[in-house]
py3Dmol code that shows the C-alpha trace and the ligand (Angstrom):
import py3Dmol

protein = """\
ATOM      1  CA  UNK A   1     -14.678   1.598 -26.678  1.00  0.00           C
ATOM      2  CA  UNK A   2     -14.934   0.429 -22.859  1.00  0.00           C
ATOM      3  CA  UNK A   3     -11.230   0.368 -21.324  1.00  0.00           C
ATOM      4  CA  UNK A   4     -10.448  -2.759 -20.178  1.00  0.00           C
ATOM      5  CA  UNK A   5      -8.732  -1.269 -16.919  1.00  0.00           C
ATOM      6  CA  UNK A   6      -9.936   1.759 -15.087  1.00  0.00           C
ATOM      7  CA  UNK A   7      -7.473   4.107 -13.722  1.00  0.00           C
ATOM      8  CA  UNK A   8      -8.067   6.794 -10.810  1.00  0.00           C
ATOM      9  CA  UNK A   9      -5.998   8.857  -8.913  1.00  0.00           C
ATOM     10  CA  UNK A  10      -7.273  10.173  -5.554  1.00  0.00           C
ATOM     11  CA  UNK A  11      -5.711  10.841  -1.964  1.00  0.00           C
ATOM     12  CA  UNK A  12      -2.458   9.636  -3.369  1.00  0.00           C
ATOM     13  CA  UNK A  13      -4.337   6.286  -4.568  1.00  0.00           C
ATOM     14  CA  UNK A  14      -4.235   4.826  -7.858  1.00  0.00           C
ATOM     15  CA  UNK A  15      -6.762   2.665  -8.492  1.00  0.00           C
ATOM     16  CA  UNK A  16      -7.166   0.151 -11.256  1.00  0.00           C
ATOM     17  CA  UNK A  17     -10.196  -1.680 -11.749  1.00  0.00           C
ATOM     18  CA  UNK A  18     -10.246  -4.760 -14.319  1.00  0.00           C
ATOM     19  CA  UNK A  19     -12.883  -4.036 -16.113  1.00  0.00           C
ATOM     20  CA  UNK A  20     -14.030  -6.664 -18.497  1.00  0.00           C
ATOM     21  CA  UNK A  21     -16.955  -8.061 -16.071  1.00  0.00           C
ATOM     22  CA  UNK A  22     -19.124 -10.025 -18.590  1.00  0.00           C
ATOM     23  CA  UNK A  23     -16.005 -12.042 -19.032  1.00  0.00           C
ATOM     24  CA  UNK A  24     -15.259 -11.942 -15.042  1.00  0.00           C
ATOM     25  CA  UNK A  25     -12.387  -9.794 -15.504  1.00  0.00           C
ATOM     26  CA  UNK A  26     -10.200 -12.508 -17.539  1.00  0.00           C
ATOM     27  CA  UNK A  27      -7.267 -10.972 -19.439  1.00  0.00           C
ATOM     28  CA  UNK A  28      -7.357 -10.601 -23.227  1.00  0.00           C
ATOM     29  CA  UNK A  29      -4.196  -8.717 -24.957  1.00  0.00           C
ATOM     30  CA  UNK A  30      -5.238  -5.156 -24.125  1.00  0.00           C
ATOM     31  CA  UNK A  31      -6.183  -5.755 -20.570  1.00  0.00           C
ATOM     32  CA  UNK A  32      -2.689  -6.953 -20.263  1.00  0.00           C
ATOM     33  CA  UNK A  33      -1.233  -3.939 -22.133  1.00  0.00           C
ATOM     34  CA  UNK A  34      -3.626  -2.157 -19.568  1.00  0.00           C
ATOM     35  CA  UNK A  35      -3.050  -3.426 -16.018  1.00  0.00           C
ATOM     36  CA  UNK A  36       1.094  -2.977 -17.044  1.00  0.00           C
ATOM     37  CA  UNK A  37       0.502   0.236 -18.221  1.00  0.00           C
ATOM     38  CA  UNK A  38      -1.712   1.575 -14.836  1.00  0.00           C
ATOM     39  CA  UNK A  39       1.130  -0.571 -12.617  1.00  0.00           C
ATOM     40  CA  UNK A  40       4.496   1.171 -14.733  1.00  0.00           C
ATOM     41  CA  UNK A  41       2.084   4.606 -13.664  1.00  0.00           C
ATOM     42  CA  UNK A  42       2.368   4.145 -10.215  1.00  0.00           C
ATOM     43  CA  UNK A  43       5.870   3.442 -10.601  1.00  0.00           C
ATOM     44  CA  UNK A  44       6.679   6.651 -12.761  1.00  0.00           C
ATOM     45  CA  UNK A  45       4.496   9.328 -11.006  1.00  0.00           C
ATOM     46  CA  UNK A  46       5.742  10.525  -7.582  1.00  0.00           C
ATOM     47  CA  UNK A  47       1.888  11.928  -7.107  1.00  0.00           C
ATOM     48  CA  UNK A  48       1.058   7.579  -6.572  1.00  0.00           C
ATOM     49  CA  UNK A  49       1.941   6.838  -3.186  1.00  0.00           C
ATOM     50  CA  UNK A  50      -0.276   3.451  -3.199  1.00  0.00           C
ATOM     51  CA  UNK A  51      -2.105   0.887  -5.274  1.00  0.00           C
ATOM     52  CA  UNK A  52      -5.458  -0.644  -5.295  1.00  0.00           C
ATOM     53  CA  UNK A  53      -6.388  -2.858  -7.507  1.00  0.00           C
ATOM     54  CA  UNK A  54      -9.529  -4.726  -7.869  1.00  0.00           C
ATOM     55  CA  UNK A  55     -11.986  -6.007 -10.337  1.00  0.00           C
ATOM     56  CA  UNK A  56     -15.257  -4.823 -11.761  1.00  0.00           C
ATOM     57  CA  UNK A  57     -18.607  -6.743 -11.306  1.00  0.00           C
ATOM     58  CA  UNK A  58     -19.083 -10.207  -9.143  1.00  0.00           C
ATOM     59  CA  UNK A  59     -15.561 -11.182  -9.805  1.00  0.00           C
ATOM     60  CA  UNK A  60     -12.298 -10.320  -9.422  1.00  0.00           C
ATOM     61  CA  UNK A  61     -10.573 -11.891 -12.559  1.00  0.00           C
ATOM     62  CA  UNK A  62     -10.771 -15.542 -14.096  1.00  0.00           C
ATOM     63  CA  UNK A  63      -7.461 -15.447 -15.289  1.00  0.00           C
ATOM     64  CA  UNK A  64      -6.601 -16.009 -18.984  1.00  0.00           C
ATOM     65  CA  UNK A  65      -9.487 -15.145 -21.744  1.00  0.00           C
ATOM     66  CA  UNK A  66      -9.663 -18.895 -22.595  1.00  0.00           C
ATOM     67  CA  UNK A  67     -12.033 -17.547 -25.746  1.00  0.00           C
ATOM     68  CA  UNK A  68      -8.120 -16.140 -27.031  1.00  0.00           C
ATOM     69  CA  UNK A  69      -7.103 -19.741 -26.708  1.00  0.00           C
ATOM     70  CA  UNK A  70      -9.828 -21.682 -28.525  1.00  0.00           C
ATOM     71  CA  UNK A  71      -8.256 -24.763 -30.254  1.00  0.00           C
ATOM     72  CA  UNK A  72     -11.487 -25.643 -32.141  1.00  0.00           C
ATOM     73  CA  UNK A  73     -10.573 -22.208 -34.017  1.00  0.00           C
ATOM     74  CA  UNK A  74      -7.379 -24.090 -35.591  1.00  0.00           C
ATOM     75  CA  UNK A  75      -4.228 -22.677 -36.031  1.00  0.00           C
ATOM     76  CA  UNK A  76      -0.928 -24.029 -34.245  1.00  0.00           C
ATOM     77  CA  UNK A  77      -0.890 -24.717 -30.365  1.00  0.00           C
ATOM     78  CA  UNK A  78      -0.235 -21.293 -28.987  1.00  0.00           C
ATOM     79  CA  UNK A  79       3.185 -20.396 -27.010  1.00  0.00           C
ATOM     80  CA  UNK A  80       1.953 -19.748 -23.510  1.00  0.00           C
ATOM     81  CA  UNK A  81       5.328 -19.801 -22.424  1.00  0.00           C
ATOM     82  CA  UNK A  82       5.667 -16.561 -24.687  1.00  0.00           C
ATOM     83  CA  UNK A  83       2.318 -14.851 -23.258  1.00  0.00           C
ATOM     84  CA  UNK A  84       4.116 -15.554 -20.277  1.00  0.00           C
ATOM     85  CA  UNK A  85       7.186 -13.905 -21.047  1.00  0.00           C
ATOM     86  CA  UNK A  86       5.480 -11.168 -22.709  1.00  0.00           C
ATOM     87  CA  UNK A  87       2.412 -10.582 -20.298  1.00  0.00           C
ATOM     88  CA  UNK A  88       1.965 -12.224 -16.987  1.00  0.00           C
ATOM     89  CA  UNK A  89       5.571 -12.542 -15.959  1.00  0.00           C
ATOM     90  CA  UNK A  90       6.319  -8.518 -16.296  1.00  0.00           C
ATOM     91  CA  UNK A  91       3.561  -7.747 -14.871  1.00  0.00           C
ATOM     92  CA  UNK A  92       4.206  -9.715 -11.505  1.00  0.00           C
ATOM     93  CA  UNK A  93       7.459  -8.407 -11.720  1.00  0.00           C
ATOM     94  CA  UNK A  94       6.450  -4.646 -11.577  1.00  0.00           C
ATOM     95  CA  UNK A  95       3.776  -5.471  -8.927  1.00  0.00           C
ATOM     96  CA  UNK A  96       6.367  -6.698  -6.327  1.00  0.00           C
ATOM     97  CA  UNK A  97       9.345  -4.384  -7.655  1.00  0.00           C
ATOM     98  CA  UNK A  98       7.244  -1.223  -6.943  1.00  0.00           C
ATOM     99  CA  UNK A  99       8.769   0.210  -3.793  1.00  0.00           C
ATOM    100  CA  UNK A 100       4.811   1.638  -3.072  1.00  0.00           C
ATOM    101  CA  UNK A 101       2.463  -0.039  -1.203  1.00  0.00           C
ATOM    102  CA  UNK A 102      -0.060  -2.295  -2.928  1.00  0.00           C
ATOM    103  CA  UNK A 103      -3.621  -3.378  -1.949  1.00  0.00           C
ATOM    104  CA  UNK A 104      -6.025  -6.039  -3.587  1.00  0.00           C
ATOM    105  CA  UNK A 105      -9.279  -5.831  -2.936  1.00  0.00           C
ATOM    106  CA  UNK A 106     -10.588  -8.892  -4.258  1.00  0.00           C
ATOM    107  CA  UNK A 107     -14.371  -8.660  -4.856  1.00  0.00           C
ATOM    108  CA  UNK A 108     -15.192 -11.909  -5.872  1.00  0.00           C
ATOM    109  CA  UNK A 109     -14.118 -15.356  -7.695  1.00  0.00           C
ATOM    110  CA  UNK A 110     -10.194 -14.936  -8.185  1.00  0.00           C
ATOM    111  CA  UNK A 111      -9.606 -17.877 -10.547  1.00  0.00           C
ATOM    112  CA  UNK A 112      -6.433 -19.105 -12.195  1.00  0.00           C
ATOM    113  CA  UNK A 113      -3.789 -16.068 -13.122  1.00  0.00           C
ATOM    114  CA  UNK A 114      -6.769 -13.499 -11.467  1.00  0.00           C
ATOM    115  CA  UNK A 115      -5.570 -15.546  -8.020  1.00  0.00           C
ATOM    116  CA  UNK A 116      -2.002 -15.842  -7.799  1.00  0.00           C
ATOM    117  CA  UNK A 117      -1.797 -11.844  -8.843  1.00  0.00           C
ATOM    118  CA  UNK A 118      -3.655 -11.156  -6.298  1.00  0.00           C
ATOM    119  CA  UNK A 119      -1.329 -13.589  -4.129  1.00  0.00           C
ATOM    120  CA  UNK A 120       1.496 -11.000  -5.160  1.00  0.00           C
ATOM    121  CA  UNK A 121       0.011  -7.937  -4.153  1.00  0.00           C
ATOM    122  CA  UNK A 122       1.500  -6.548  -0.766  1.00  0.00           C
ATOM    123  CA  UNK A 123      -1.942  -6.611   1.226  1.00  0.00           C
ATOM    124  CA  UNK A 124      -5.169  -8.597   0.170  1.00  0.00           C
ATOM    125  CA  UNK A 125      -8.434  -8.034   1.297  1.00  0.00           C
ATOM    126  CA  UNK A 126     -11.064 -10.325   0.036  1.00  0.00           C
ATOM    127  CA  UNK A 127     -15.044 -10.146   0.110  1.00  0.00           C
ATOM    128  CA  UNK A 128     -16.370 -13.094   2.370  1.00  0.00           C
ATOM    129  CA  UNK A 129     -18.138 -13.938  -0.946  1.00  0.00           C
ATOM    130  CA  UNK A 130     -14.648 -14.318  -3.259  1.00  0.00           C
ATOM    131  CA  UNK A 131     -13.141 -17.352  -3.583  1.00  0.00           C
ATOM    132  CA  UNK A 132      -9.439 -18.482  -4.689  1.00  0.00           C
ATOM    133  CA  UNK A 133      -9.197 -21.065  -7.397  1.00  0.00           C
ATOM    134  CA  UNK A 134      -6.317 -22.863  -9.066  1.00  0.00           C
ATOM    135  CA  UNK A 135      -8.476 -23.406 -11.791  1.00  0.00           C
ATOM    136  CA  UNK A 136      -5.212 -24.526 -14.021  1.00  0.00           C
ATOM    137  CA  UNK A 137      -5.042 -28.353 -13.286  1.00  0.00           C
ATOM    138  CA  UNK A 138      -9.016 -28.449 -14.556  1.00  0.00           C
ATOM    139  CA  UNK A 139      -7.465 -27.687 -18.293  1.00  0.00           C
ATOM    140  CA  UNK A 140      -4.017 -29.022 -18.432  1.00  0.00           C
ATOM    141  CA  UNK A 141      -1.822 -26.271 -17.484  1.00  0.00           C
ATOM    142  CA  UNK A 142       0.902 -25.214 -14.710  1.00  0.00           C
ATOM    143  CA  UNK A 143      -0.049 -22.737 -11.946  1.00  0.00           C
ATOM    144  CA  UNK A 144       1.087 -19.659 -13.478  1.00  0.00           C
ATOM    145  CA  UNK A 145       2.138 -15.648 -12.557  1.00  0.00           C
ATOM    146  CA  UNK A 146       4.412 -16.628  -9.715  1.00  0.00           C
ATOM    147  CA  UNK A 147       1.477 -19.631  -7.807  1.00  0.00           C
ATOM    148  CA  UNK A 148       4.156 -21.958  -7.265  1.00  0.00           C
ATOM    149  CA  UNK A 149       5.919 -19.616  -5.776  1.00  0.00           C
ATOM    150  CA  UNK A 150       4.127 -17.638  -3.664  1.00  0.00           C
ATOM    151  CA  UNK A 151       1.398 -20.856  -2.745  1.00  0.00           C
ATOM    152  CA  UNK A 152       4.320 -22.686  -2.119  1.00  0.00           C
ATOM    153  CA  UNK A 153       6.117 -19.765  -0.014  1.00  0.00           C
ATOM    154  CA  UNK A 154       2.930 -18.919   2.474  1.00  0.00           C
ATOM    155  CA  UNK A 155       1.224 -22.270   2.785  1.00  0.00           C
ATOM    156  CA  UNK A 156       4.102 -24.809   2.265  1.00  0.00           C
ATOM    157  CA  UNK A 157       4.162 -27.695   0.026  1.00  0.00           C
ATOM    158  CA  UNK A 158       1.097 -29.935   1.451  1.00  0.00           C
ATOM    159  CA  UNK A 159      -1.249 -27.229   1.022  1.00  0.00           C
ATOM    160  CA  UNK A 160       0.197 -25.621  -2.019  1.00  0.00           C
ATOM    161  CA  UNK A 161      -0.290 -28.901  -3.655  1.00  0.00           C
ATOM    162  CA  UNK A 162      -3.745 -30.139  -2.555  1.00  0.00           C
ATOM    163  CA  UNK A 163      -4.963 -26.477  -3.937  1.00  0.00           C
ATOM    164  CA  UNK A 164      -2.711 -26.552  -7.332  1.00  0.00           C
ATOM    165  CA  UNK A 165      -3.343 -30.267  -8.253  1.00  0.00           C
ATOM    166  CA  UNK A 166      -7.521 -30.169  -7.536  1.00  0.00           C
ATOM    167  CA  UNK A 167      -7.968 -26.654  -8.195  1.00  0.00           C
ATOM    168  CA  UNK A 168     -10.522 -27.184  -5.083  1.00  0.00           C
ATOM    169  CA  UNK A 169     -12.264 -23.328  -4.391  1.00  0.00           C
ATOM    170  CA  UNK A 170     -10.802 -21.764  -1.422  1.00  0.00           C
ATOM    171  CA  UNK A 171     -12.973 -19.355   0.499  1.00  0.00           C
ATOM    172  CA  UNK A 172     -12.000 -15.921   1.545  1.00  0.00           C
ATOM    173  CA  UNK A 173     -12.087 -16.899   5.729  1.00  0.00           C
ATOM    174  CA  UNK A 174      -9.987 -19.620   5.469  1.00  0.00           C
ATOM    175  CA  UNK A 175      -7.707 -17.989   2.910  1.00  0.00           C
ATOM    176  CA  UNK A 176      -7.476 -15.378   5.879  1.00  0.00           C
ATOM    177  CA  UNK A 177      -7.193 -18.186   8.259  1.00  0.00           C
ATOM    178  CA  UNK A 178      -4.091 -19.939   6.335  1.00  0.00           C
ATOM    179  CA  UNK A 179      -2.058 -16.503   5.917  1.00  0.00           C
ATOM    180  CA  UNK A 180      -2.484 -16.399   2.455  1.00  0.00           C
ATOM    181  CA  UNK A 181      -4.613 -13.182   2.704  1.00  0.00           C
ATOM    182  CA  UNK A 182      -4.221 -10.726   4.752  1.00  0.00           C
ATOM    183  CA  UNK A 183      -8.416 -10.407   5.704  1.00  0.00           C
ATOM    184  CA  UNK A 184     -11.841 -11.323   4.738  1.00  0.00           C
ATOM    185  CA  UNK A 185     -14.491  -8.387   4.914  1.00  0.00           C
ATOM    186  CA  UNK A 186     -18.434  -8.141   4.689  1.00  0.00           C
ATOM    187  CA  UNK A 187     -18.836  -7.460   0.945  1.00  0.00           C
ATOM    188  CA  UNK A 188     -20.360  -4.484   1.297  1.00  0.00           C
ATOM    189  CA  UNK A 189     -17.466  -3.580   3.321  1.00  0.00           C
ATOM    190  CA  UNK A 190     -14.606  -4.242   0.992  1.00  0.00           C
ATOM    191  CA  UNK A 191     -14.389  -1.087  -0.940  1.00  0.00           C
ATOM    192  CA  UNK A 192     -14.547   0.980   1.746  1.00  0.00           C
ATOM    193  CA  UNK A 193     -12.474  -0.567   4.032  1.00  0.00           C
ATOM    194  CA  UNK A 194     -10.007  -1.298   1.111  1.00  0.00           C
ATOM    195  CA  UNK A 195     -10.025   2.085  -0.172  1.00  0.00           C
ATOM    196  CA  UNK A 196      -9.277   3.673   3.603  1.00  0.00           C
ATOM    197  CA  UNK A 197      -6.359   1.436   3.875  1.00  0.00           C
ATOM    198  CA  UNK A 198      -4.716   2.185   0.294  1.00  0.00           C
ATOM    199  CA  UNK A 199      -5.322   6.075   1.985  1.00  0.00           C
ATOM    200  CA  UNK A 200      -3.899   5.813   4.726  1.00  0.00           C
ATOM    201  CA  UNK A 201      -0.725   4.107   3.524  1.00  0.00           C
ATOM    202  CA  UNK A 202      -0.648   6.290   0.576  1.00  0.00           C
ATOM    203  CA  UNK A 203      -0.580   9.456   3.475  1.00  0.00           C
ATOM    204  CA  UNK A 204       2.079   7.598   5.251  1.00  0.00           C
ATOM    205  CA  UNK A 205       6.042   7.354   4.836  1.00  0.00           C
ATOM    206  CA  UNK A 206       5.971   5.673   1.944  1.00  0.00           C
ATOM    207  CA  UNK A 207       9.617   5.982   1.095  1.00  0.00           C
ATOM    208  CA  UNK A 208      10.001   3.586   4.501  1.00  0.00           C
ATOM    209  CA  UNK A 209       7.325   1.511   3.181  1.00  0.00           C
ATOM    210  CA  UNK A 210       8.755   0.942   0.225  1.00  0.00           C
ATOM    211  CA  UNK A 211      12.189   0.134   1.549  1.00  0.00           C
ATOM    212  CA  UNK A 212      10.074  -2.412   4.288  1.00  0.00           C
ATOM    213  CA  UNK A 213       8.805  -4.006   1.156  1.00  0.00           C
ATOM    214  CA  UNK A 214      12.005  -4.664  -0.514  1.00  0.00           C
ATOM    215  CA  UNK A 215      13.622  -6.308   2.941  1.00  0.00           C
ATOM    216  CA  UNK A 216      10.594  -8.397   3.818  1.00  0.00           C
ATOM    217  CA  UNK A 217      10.340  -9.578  -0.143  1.00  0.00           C
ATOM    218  CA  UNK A 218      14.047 -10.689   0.263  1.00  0.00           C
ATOM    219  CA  UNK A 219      14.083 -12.292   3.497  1.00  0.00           C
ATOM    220  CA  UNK A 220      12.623 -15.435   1.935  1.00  0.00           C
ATOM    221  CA  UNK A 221      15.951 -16.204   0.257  1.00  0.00           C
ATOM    222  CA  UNK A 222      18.826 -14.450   2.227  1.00  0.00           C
ATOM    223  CA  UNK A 223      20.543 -15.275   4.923  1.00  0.00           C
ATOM    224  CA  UNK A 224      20.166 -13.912   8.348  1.00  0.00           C
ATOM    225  CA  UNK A 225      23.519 -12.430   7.643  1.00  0.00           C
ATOM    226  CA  UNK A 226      22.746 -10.728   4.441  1.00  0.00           C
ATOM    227  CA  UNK A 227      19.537  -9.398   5.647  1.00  0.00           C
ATOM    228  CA  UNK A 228      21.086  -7.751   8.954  1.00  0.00           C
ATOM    229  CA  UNK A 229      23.598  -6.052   6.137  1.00  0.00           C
ATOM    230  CA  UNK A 230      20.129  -4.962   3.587  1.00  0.00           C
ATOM    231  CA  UNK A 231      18.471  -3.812   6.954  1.00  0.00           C
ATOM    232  CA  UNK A 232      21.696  -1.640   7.894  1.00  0.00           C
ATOM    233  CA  UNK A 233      21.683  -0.391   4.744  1.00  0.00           C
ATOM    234  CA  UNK A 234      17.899   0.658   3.954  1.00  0.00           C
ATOM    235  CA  UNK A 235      18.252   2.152   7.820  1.00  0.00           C
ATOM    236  CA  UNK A 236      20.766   4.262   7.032  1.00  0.00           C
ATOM    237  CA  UNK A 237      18.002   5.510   3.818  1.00  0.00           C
ATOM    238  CA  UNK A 238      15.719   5.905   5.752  1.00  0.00           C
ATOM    239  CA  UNK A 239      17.061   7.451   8.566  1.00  0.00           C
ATOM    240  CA  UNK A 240      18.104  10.496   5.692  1.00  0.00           C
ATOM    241  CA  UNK A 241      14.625  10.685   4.900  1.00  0.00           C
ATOM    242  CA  UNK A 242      12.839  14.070   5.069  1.00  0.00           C
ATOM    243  CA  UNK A 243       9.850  11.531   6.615  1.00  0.00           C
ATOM    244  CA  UNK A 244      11.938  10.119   9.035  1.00  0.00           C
ATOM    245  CA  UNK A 245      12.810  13.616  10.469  1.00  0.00           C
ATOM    246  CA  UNK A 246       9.268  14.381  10.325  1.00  0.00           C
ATOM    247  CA  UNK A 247       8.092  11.502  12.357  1.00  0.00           C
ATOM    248  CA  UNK A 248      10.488  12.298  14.971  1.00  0.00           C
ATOM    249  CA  UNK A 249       9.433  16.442  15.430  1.00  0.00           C
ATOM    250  CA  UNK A 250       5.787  15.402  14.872  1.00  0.00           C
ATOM    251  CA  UNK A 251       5.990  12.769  17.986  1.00  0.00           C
ATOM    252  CA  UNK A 252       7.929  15.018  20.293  1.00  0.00           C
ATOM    253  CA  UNK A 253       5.144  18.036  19.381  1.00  0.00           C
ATOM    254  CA  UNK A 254       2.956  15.320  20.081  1.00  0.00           C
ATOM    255  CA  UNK A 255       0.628  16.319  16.425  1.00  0.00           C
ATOM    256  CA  UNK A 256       0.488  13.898  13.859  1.00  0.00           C
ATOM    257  CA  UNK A 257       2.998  13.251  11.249  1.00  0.00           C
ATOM    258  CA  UNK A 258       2.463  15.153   7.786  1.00  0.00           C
ATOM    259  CA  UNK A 259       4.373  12.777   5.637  1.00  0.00           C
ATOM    260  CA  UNK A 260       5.547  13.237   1.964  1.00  0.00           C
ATOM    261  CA  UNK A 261       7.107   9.850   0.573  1.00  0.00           C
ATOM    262  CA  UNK A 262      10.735  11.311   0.520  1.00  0.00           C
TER     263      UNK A 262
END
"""
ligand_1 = """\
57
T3D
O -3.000 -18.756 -22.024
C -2.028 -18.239 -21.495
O -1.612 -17.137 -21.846
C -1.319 -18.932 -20.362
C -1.721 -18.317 -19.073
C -2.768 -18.795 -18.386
C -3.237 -18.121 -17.162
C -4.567 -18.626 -16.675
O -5.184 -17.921 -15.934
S -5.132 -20.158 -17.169
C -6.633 -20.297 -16.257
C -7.785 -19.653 -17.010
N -8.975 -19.503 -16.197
C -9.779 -20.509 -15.926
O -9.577 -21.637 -16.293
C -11.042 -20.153 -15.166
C -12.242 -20.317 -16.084
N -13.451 -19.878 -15.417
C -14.080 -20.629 -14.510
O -13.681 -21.713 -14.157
C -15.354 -20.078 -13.973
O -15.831 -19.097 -14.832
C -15.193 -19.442 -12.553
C -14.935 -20.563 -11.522
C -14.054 -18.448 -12.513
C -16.491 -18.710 -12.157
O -17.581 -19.576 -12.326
P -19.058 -18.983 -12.315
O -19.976 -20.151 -12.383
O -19.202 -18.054 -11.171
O -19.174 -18.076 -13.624
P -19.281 -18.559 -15.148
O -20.698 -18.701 -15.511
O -18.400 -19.734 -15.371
O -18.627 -17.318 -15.902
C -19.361 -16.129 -16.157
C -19.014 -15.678 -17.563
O -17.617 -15.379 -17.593
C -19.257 -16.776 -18.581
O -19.610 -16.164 -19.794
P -21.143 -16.285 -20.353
O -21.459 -17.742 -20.458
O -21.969 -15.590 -19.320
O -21.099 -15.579 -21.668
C -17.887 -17.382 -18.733
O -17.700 -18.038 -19.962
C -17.011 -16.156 -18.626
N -15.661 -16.529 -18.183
C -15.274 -16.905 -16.959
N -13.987 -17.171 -16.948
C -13.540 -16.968 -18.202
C -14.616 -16.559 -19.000
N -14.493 -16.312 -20.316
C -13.252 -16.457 -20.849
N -12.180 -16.851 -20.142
C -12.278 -17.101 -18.838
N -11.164 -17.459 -18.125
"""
view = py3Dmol.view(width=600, height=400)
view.addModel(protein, "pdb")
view.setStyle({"model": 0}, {"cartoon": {"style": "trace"}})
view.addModel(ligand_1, "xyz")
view.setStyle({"model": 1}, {"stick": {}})
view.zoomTo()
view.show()
């Protein structure tokens, strides 16, 4: 049977590739079980310094397999706010709780769910080609796996609400050009310039990077007080750090850093 999320480990990179492309990537039970499964990997082996995750085929993921869903198959209304609770919602959770950094490469059409995960990942690269797509307001739903808030969060409410409420496409360049990405590549760029990234990160302090994730995630609701206490605090962690001390002899013997995520 073909697995519905492809997992390799190289350089310190974990990649996981959605991997349902005649269905553009959308999420059916086990690619769920899947993409948690890869992501609670990275958190649990110390050999994963960084993510990438992309998609397999023109797209990047469509969101929810709305073939799971069909109502002309009968049956009572589903509970989506249980495949919620059960799938989307942990998975966003691990995604921005894993002190590791994490790069999207989106390869094409991000639609629905497929978007906003990729909205939670900790650098996104998208193909010039890929577009963003609310697509949830063109079948009656909410925007789902954490939209509202991170659409809302980057854009503000104006835009955040012209893109939810018309689920209007939204090109790679000006996804870049709102903030809401970090880049837009060549496609035949992407992999390669998303793979060197998710390297390099993966060969650098990641212990630091982890702990920059964690204040930068929490800025949005502390206050400036409570963040100069959580950057004290994850300074003092990082100044103990075997990378730290590194970083410090490598610069004065003016050779590069050899850094090992502790
Ligand atoms: O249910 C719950 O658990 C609640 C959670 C919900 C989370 C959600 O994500 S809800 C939103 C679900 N997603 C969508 O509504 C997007 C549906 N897809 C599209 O609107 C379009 O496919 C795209 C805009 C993404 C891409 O359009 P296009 O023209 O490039 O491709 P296409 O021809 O529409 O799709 C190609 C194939 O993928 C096609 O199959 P076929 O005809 O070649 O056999 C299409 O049916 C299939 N596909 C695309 N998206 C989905 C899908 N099949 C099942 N579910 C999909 N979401």
């Amino acid at each position: 049977m073909t697995e519905t999320v492809l997992a390799a480990l190289a350089d310190g990179v974990l990649t996981l590739t959605l991997n349902r492309p005649d269905k553009l990537n959308s999420f059916n039970e086990e690619m769920h079980r899947a993409l948690r499964a890869g992501i609670q990997r990275a958190h649990d082996d110390a050999a994963v310094r960084a993510l990438l995750l992309t998609g397999a085929g023109r797209g990047f993921c469509a969101g929810q397999d709305l073939g799971d869903r069909d109502p002309r198959k009968g049956g009572p209304a589903p509970d989506l706010g249980q495949t919620l609770e059960t799938f989307y919602n942990p998975t966003l959770r691990l995604i921005r709780a894993l002190e590791k950094p994490v790069v999207c490469a989106v390869n094409g059409v991000a639609a629905g769910a497929g978007a906003n995960i990729a909205f939670a990942c900790d650098i996104v690269l998208a193909a010039k080609s890929a577009k963003f797509i609310q697509a949830f307001a063109k079948i009656g739903l909410i925007p789902d796996a954490g939209g509202t808030f991170s659409l809302t969060r980057i854009l503000g409410e104006p835009r955040a609400k012209a893109l939810a409420l018309t689920a209007e496409p939204l090109m790679a360049e000006k996804a870049a050009d709102w903030g809401l990405i970090w880049k837009a590549v060549e496609d035949a760029a992407l992999m390669d310039e998303a793979g060197a990234l998710a390297k390099s990160l993966a060969a650098g302090p990641t212990l630091g990077l982890g702990l920059t994730k964690r204040l930068i995630q929490a800025a949005a609701t502390n206050s400036l007080d409570a963040q100069l206490d959580m950057e004290r605090d994850c300074q003092r962690q990082a100044g103990r750090s075997a990378d730290y001390a590194e970083g410090v002899t490598a610069f004065l013997e003016k050779r590069r850093p050899e850094f090992r995520g502790q």
